[in-house]
C-alpha positions in Angstrom: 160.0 -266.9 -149.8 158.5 -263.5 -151.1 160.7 -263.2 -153.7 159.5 -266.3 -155.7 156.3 -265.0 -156.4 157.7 -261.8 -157.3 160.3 -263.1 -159.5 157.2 -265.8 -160.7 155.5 -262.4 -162.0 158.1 -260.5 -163.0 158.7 -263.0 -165.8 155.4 -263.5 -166.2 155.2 -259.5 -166.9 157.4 -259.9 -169.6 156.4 -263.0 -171.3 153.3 -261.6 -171.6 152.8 -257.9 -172.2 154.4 -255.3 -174.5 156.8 -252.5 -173.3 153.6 -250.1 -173.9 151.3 -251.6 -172.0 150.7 -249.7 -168.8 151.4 -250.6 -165.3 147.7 -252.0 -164.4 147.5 -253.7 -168.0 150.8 -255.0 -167.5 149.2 -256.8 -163.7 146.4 -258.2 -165.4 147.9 -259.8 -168.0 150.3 -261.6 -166.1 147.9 -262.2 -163.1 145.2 -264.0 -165.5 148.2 -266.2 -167.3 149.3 -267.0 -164.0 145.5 -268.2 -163.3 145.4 -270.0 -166.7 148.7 -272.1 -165.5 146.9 -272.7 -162.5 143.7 -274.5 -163.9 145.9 -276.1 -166.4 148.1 -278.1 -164.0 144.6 -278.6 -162.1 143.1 -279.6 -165.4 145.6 -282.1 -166.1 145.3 -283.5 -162.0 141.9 -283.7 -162.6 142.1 -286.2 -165.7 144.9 -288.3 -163.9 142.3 -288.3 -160.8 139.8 -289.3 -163.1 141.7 -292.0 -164.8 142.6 -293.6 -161.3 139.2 -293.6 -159.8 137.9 -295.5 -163.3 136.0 -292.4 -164.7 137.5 -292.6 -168.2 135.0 -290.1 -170.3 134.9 -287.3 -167.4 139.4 -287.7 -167.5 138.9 -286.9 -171.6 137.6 -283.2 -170.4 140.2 -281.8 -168.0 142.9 -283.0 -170.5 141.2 -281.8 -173.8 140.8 -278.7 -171.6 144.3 -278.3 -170.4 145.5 -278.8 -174.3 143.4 -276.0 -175.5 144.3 -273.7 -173.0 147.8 -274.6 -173.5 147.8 -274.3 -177.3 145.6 -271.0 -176.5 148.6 -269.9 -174.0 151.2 -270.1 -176.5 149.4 -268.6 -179.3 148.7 -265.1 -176.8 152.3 -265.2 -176.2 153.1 -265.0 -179.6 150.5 -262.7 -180.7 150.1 -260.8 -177.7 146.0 -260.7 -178.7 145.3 -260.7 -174.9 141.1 -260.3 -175.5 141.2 -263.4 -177.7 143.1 -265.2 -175.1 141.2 -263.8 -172.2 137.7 -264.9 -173.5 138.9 -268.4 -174.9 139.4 -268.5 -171.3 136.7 -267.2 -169.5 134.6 -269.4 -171.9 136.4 -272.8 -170.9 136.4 -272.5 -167.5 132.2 -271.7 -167.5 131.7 -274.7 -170.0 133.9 -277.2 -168.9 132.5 -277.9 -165.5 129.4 -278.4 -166.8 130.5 -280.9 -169.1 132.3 -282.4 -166.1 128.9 -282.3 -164.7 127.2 -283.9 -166.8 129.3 -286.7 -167.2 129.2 -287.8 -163.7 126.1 -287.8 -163.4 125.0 -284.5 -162.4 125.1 -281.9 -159.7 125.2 -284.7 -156.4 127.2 -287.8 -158.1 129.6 -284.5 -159.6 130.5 -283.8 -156.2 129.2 -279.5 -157.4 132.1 -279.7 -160.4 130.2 -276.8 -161.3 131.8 -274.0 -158.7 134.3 -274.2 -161.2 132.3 -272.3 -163.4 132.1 -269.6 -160.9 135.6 -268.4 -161.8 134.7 -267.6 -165.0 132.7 -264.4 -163.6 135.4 -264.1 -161.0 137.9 -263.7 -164.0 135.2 -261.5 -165.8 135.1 -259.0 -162.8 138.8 -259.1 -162.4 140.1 -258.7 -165.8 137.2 -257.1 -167.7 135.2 -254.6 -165.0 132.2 -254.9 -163.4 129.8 -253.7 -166.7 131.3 -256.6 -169.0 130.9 -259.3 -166.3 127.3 -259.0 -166.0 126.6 -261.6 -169.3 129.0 -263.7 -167.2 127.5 -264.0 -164.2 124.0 -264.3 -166.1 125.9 -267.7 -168.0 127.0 -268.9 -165.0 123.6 -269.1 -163.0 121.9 -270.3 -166.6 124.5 -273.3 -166.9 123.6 -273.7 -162.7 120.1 -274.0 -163.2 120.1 -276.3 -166.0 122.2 -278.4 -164.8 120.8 -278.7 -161.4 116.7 -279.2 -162.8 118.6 -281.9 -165.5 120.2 -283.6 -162.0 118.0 -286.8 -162.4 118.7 -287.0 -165.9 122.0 -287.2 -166.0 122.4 -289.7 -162.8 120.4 -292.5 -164.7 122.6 -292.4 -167.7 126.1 -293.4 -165.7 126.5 -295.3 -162.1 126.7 -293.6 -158.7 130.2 -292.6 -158.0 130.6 -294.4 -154.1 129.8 -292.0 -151.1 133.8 -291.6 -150.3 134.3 -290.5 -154.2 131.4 -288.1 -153.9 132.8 -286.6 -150.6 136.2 -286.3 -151.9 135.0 -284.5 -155.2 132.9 -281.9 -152.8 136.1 -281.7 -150.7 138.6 -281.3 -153.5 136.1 -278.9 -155.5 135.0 -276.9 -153.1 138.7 -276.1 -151.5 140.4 -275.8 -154.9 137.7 -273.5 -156.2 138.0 -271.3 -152.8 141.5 -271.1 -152.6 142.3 -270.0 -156.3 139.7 -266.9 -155.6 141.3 -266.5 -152.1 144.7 -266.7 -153.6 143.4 -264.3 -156.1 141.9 -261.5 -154.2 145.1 -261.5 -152.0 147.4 -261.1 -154.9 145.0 -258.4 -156.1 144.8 -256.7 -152.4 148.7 -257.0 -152.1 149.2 -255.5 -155.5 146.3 -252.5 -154.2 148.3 -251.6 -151.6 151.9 -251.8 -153.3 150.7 -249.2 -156.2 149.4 -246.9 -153.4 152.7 -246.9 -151.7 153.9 -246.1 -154.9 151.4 -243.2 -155.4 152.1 -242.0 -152.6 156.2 -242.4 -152.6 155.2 -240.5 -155.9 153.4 -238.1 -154.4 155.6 -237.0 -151.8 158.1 -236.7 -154.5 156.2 -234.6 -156.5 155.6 -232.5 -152.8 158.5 -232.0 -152.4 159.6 -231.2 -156.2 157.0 -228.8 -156.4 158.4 -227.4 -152.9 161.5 -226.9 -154.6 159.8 -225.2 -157.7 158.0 -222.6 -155.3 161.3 -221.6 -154.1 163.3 -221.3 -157.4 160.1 -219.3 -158.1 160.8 -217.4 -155.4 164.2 -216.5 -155.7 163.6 -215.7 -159.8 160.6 -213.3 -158.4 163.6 -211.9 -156.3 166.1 -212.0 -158.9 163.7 -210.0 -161.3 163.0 -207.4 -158.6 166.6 -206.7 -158.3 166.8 -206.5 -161.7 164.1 -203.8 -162.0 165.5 -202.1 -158.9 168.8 -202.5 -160.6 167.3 -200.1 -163.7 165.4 -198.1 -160.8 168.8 -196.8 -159.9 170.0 -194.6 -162.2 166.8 -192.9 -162.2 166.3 -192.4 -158.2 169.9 -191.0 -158.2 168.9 -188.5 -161.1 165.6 -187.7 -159.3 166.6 -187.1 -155.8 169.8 -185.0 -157.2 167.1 -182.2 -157.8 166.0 -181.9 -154.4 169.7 -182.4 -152.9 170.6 -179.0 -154.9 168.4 -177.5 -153.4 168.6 -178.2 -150.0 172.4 -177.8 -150.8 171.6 -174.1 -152.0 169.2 -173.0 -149.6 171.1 -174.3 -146.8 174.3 -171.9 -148.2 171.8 -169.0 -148.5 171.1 -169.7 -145.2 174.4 -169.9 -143.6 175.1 -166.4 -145.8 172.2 -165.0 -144.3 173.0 -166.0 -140.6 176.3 -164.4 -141.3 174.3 -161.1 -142.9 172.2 -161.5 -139.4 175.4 -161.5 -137.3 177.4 -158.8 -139.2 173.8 -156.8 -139.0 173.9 -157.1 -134.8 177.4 -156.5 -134.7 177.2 -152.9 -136.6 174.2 -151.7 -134.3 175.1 -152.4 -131.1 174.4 -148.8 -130.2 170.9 -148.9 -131.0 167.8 -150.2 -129.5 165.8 -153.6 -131.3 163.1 -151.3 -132.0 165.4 -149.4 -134.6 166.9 -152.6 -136.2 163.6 -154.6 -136.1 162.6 -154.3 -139.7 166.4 -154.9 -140.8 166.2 -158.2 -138.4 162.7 -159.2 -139.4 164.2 -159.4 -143.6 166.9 -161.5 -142.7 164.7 -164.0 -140.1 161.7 -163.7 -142.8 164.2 -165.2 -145.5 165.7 -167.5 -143.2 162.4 -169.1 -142.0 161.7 -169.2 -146.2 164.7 -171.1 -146.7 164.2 -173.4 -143.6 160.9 -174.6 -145.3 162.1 -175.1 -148.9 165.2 -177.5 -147.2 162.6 -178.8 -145.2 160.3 -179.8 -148.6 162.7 -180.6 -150.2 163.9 -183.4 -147.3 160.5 -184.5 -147.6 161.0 -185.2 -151.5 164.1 -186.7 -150.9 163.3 -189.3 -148.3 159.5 -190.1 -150.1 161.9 -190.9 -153.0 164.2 -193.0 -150.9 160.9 -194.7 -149.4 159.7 -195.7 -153.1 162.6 -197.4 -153.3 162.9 -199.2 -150.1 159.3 -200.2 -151.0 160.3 -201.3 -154.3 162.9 -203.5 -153.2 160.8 -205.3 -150.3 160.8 -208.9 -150.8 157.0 -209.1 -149.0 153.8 -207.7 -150.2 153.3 -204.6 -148.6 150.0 -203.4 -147.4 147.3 -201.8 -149.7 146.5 -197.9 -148.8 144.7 -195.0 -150.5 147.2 -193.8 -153.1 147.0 -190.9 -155.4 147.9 -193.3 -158.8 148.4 -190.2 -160.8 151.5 -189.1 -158.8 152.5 -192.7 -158.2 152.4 -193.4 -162.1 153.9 -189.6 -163.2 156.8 -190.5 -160.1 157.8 -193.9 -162.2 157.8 -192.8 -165.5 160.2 -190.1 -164.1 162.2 -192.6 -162.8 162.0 -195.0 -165.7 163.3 -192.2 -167.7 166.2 -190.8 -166.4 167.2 -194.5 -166.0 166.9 -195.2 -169.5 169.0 -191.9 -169.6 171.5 -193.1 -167.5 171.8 -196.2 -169.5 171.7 -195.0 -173.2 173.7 -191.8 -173.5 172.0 -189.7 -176.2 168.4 -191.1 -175.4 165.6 -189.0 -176.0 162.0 -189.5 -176.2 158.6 -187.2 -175.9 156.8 -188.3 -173.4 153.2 -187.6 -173.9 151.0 -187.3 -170.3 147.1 -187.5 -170.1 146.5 -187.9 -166.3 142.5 -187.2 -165.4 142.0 -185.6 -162.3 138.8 -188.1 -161.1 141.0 -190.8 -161.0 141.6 -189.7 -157.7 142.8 -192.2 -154.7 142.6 -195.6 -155.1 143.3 -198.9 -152.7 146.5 -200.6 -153.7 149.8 -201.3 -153.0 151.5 -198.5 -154.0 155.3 -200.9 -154.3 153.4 -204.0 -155.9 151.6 -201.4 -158.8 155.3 -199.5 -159.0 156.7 -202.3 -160.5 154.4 -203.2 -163.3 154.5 -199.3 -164.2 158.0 -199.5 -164.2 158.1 -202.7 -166.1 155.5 -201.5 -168.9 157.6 -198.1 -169.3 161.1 -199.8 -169.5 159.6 -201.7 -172.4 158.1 -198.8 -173.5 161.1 -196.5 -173.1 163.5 -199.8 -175.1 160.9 -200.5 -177.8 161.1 -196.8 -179.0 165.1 -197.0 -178.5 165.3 -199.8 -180.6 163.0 -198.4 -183.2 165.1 -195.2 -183.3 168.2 -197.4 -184.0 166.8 -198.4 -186.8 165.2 -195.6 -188.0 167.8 -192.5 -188.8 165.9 -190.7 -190.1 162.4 -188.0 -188.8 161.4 -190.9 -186.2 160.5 -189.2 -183.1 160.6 -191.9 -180.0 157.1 -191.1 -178.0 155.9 -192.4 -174.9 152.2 -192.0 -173.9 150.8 -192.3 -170.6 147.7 -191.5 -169.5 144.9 -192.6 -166.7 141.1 -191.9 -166.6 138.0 -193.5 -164.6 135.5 -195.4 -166.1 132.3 -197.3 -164.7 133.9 -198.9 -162.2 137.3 -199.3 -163.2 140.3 -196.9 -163.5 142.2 -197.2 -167.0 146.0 -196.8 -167.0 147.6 -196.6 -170.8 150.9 -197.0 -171.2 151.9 -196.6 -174.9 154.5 -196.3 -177.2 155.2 -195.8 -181.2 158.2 -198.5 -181.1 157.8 -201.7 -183.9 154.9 -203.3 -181.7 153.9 -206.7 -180.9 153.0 -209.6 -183.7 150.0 -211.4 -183.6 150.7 -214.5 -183.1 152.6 -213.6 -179.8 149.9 -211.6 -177.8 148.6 -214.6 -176.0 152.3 -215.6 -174.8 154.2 -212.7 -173.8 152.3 -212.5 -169.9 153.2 -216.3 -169.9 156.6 -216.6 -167.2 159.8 -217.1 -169.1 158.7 -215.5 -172.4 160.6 -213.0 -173.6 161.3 -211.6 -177.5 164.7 -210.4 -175.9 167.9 -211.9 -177.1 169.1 -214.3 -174.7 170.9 -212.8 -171.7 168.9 -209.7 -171.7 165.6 -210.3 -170.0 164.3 -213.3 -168.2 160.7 -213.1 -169.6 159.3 -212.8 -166.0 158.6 -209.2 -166.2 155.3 -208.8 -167.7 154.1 -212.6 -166.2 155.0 -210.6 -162.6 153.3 -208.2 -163.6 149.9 -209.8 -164.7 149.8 -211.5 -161.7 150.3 -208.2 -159.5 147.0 -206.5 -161.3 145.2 -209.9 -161.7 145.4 -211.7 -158.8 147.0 -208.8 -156.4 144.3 -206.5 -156.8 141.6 -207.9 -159.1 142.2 -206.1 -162.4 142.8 -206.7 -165.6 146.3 -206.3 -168.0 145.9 -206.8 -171.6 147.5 -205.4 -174.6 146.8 -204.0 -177.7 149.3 -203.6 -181.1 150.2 -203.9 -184.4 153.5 -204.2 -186.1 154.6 -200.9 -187.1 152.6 -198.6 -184.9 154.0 -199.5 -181.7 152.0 -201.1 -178.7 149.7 -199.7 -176.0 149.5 -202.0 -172.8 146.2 -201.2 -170.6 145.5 -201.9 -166.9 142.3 -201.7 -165.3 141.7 -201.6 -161.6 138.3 -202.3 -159.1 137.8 -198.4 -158.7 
């Protein structure tokens, strides 16, 4: 049985609104034609009621009203002007009651034909909003109280419809009037609560989309780590090479010198410790020497390894008092000999201006690591490019430098590459841009890394450049 309706104003829909009307427009067009062919067919019972009880000038009203509204109909249908339709409307159904009214002989021979009116505020309400119905509502009690001081009036000029016709027209009136804005409001309810299940069938979609954006998110964020980690490579193994040698050689002078130490007991076995004590004290003197420099270098060695382990953590790490000069002078090592290890032939100057006050400041050391290694493999690329281009006296130069101001430590990271046009200085912290041919970057780096110094730690990354003299990217961090 539901599907009547439905399919009722599913045609309705389409007879009567265009394909770029919106949902809600689309309702209330084809909820107030719906209403017109209701009062029609109840115009046109009305007459033939009229005509049967012997009221011939009161049947001439529903009928002239149902052929204007029929006419009016067609023309909306075939000139979609819905406003012209919608107040032809509105305007019948306050009018023509009265005239019904009038013509039997007021408000109590009428049996109150003038509740019909009341729909044409209803209608207001419904189809206009609440501001446009007030003139409405105002008509409607006007044409009320007219008609009911005018009551006498109008009984003297026709005969007194019998009690039973009276009755019936209160009966019929009142219950048709009642169930049309009954029947109405439903609709309207029914129609409320199907667009919220749609909301919200649309908003758990859009939940659950956006769940699945987070987590493509999250794995690009992952993918772009690995990607910096990837370039991170070349310059750990270059970096903790150094120390390795000389653990490597220390440790040999150390296994020569336990040998010297042996060969030294061996050859004075006849004489006492006293006599050989300064001889012993060299060797174990050069052997405790050797012992610490394995042993500092070790420590350089795993602190390396640690930067990397850190680097590659998939979680935010924890903040802690870090010394940002090493922590900055450590990466563009790295960033270096990776770009070394990459481009065979690659040289650059690398130009370092590190102020002592900077000092210790509260970060996380991992999270910071990777936006000073993404600023200097850009660095380190733009002034490889530009020295691809340029055969000639170009000298590739990288400047880094760090100093305190009022409240904020400065970190510079600058190069004399081709720089940065206009026109893109607003995009290139926006995720996914990237002036890299395609296949070569995935225009997260610098968005990951605006993020990290804006919303990690309350700073600020900007940059500043001009084609042809390279580009100088500056972060500022809460001292």
């Amino acid at each position: 049985m539901d599907d009547l309706p439905r399919g009722l104003m599913a045609y309705l829909e389409a007879l009567s609104s265009r394909p770029e009307d919106s949902r809600e427009l689309r309702l209330r067009k084809a909820t107030f034609s719906l209403i017109s062919i209701l009062i029609t067919v109840a115009g046109v019972v009305w007459g033939i009621m009229y005509l049967a009880l012997g009221f011939r000038l009161p049947a001439v009203f529903p009928f002239v009203y149902s052929l204007i509204v029929g006419s009016g109909f067609l023309f909306y249908i075939r000139t979609q002007q819905f406003k012209r339709f919608l107040y032809l409307q509105l305007t019948l159904i306050l009018l023509l009651p009265v005239a019904l009214q009038w013509s039997l002989g007021g408000f109590s021979n009428s049996g109150t034909v003038i509740v019909w009116s009341f729909l044409a505020p209803l209608g207001a309400i419904l189809f206009l909003g609440t501001r446009e119905a007030y003139p409405w509502i105002g008509a409607h009690a006007t044409v009320a109280l007219a008609s009911t001081f005018s009551d006498g009036y109008w009984s003297s000029l026709v005969d007194t419809p019998a009690s039973w016709i009276k009755l019936l027209f209160f009966s019929v009136n009142g219950g048709t009037v009642s169930f049309i804005v009954f029947a109405t409001l439903v609709y309207f309810v029914h129609q409320l609560k199907q667009a919220h299940a749609d909301a919200q069938n649309k908003s758990d979609e859009l939940q659950a989309a956006l769940t699945e954006l987070h987590d493509t998110q999250a794995l690009l964020i992952h993918a772009e780590k690995m990607a910096s980690l990837g370039q991170l490579t070349a310059g750990i193994a270059h970096e903790i090479k150094n120390p390795l040698n000389f653990v490597n050689n220390f440790a040999k002078l150390s296994v020569e010198l336990a040998d010297e130490l042996h060969e030294e007991l061996d050859a004075s076995t006849d004489k006492t410790v006293a006599e050989i004590r300064d001889d012993l004290g060299e060797i174990v003197a050069d052997l405790k020497q050797n012992a610490a420099k394995i042993n500092e270098h070790g420590r350089r060695a795993d602190g390396i390894v640690k930067s990397m382990l850190e680097h590659a953590r998939s979680t935010a790490g924890d903040r802690r008092a870090t010394d940002l000069n090493a922590l900055l002078d450590e990466y563009v090592n790295l960033a270096f000999h990776g770009m070394r290890a990459q481009q065979q032939g690659f040289r650059c100057d690398i130009e370092r201006n590190y102020a002592e006050t900077v000092g210790k400041l509260e970060l996380v050391p991992q999270e910071i690591g990777r936006v000073f290694l993404n600023l200097l493999n850009n660095a380190f690329e733009a002034v490889r490019e530009q020295a691809v281009k340029d055969n000639g006296d170009y000298l590739p130069t990288v400047r880094v430098s760090t100093r305190a101001l009022d409240g904020v430590v400065e970190i510079r990271v600058g190069d004399n590459g081709p720089g940065i046009p206009p026109e893109i200085h607003d995009k290139i912290f926006e995720p996914f841009f990237t002036t890299k041919p395609t296949g070569s970057g995935t225009g997260l780096g610098l968005s990951l890394a605006y993020d990290i110094v804006t919303q990690g730690h309350g700073g600020r990354l900007r940059v500043e450049s001009e084609p042809g003299t390279g580009a100088t990217f500056i972060i500022e961090l809460p001292a």
